[in-house]
C-alpha positions as CSV (number, residue, x, y, z in Angstrom):
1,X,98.9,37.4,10.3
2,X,95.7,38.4,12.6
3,X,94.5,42.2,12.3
4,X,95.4,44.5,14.5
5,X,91.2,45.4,14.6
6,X,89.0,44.7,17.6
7,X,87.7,41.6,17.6
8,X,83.9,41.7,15.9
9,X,84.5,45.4,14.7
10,X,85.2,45.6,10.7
11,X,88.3,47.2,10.1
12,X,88.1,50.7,9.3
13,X,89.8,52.1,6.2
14,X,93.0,53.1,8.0
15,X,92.8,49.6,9.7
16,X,92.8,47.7,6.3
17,X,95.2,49.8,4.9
18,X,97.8,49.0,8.0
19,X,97.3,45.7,7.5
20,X,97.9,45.7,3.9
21,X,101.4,47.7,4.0
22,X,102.2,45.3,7.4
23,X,101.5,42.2,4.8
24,X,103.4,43.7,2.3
25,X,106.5,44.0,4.7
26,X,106.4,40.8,5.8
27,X,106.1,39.3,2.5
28,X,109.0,41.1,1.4
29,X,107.7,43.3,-1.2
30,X,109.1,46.7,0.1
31,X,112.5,46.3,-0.6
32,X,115.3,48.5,2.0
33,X,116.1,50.6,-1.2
34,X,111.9,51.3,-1.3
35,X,110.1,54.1,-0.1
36,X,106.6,54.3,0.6
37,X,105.2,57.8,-0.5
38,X,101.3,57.8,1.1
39,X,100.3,59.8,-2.4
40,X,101.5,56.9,-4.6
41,X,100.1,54.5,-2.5
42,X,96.6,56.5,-2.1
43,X,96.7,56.2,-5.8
44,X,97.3,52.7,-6.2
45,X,94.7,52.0,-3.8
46,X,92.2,55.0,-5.3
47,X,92.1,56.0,-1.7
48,X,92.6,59.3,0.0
49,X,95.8,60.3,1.4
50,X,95.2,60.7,5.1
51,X,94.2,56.7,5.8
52,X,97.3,55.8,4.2
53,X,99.3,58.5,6.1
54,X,97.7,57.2,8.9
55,X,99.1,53.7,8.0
56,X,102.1,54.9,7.8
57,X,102.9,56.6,10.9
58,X,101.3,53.6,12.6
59,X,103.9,51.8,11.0
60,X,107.0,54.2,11.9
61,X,105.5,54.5,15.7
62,X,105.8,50.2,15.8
63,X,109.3,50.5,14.8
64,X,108.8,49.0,11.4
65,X,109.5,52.0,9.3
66,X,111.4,55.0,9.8
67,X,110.6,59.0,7.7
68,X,112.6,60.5,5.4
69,X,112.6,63.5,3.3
70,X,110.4,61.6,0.6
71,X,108.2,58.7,2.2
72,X,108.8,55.9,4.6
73,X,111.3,53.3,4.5
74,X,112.6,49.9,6.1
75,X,114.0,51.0,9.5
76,X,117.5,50.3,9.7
77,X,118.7,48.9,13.1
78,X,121.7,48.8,14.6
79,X,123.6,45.6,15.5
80,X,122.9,46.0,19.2
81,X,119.1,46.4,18.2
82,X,119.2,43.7,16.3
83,X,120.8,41.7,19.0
84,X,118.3,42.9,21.3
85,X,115.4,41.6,19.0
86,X,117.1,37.9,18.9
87,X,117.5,38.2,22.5
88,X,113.6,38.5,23.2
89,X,112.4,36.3,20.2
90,X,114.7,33.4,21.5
91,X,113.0,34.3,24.8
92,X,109.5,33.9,23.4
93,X,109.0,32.3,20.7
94,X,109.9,28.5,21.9
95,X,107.5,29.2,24.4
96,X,104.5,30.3,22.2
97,X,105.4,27.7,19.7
98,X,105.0,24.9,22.1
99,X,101.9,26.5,23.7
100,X,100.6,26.1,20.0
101,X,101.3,22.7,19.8
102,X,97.4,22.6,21.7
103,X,95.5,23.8,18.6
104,X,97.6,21.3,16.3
105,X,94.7,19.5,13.8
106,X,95.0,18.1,10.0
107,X,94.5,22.4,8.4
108,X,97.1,23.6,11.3
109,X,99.9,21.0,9.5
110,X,97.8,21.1,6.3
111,X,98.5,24.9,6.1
112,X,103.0,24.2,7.4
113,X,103.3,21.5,5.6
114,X,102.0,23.1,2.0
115,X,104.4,26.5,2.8
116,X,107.1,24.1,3.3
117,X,106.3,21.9,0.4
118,X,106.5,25.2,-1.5
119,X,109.8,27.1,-0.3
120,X,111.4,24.1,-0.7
121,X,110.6,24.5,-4.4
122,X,111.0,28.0,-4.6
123,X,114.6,27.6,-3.3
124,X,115.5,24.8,-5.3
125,X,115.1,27.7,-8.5
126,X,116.5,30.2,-6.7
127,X,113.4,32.4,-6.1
128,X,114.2,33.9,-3.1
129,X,112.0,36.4,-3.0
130,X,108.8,33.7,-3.4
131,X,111.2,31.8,-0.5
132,X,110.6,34.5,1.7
133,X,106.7,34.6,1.6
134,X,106.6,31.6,1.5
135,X,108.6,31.0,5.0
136,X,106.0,33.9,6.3
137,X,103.1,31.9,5.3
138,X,104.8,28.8,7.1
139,X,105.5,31.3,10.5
140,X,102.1,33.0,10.2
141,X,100.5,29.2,10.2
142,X,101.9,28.6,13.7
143,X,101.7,32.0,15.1
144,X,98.3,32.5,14.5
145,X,97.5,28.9,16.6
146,X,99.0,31.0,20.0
147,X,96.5,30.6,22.4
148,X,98.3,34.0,24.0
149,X,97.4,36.3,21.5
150,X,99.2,39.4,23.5
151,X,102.3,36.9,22.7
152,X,101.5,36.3,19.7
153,X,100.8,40.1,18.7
154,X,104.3,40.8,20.3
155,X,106.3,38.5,19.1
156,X,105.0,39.4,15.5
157,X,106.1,42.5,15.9
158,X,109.0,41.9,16.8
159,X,110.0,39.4,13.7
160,X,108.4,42.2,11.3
161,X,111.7,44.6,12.8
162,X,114.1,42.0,11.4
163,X,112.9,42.4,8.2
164,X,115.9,44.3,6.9
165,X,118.1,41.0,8.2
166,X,116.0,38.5,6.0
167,X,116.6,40.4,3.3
168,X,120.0,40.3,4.0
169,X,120.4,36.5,4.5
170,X,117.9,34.7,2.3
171,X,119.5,35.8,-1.2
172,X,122.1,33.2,0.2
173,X,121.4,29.8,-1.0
174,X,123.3,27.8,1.8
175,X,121.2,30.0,4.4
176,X,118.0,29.0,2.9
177,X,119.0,25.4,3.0
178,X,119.7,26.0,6.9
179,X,115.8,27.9,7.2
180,X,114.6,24.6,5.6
181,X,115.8,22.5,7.8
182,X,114.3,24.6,11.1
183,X,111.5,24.6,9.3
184,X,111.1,21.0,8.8
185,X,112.2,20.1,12.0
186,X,109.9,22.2,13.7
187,X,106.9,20.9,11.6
188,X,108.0,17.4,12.3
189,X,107.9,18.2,16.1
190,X,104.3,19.7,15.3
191,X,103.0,16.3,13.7
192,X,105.1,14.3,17.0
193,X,101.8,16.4,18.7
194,X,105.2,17.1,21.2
195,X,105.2,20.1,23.0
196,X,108.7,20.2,24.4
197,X,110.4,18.9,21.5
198,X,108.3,21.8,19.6
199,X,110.2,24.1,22.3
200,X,113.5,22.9,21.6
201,X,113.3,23.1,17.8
202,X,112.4,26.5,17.7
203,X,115.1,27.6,20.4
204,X,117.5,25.8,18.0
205,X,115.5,27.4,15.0
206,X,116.1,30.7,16.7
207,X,119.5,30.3,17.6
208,X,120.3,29.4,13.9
209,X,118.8,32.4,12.3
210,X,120.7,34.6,14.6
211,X,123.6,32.9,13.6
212,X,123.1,33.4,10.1
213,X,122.7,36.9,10.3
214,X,126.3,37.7,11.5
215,X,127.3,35.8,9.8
216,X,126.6,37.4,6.7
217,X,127.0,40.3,8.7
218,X,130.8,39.6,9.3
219,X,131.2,39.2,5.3
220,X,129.5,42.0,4.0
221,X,131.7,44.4,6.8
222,X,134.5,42.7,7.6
223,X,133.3,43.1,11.5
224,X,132.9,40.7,14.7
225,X,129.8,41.8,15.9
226,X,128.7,39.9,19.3
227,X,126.8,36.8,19.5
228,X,123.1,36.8,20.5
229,X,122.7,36.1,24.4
């Protein structure tokens, strides 16, 4: 993903250090039982504490994270606030998707087409954890060719706040299989060079993943939570 830092101004300490937890989150490597305690991490990163504090509350202020008595972890949404994040990514993202399809070249597919390559491997040994940077990598390839950068920007943040969901769904084997298929059908639509068939595959993509989600929703709590609009 782009940083968050101005445009010809190097990032600052507490700017790279964002962006390095931000990465981390989207990757999946913080975990929902994981906390992130600014000393450890000032440690790690032989840093002081107050950039990575900084970081931190940055982080909870986006919606990302959320305090606790010890640290920062994963925010846990409820189902209507992960309904309303569905509702506004299905809203956006066919749109900025397609308005990408201007910047498609041979390293724009180059860059889909060797994430895909990859979580298609990765879920064929059951690495789902690999799977799931892997299908950032392939997202962050298309996001970052939005012409609409404010859209883009948004839009990332908003994926970044279902993080707890993917987590959730992409342990499960036949819902990586379903991912796979979005993801090749919207890469095809990329190589078409068609904008509105690029449109309709992520609205389906989109539609899909929210569909997954209560889905495994509905059998790990027996509930009926409401469909996305």
């Amino acid at each position: 993903m782009q940083s968050p830092a101005k445009p010809g101004k190097k990032p600052n300490l507490r700017e790279r250090v964002y962006q390095m937890l931000r990465e981390r989150i989207q990757m999946g490597l913080v975990g929902s039982s994981d906390r992130l305690v600014d000393h450890d991490i000032a440690r790690e990163l032989h840093v002081s504490r107050m950039p990575v504090r900084e970081a931190l509350m940055q982080l909870k202020n986006e919606g990302m994270l959320e305090g606790t008595a010890r640290g920062f972890v994963l925010r846990r949404h409820s189902l209507q606030q992960i309904n309303d994040i569905f509702e506004i990514r299905i809203l956006l993202e066919p749109h900025a998707a397609a308005l990408a399809t201007a910047n498609v070249g041979p390293a724009f597919l180059a860059r889909m087409k060797s994430a895909l390559d990859a979580a298609e491997e990765a879920s064929d040994r059951g690495d789902w954890e690999t799977f799931m940077r892997l299908n950032a990598d392939y997202r962050a390839a298309w996001i970052d060719n939005v012409p609409n950068r404010a859209m883009a920007d948004a839009i990332s943040r908003f994926i970044d706040h279902a993080q707890t969901v993917r987590l959730m769904t992409m342990q499960d084997e036949t819902v990586r299989g379903i991912i796979l298929d979005g993801m090749r059908g919207l890469y095809d639509a990329y190589l078409s060079g068609n904008a509105d068939l690029v449109r309709e595959r992520m609205t389906t993509h989109c539609r899909t993943a929210a569909a997954c989600y209560y889905q495994c929703y509905r059998r790990l709590s027996g509930g009926e939570p409401p469909l996305a609009h």
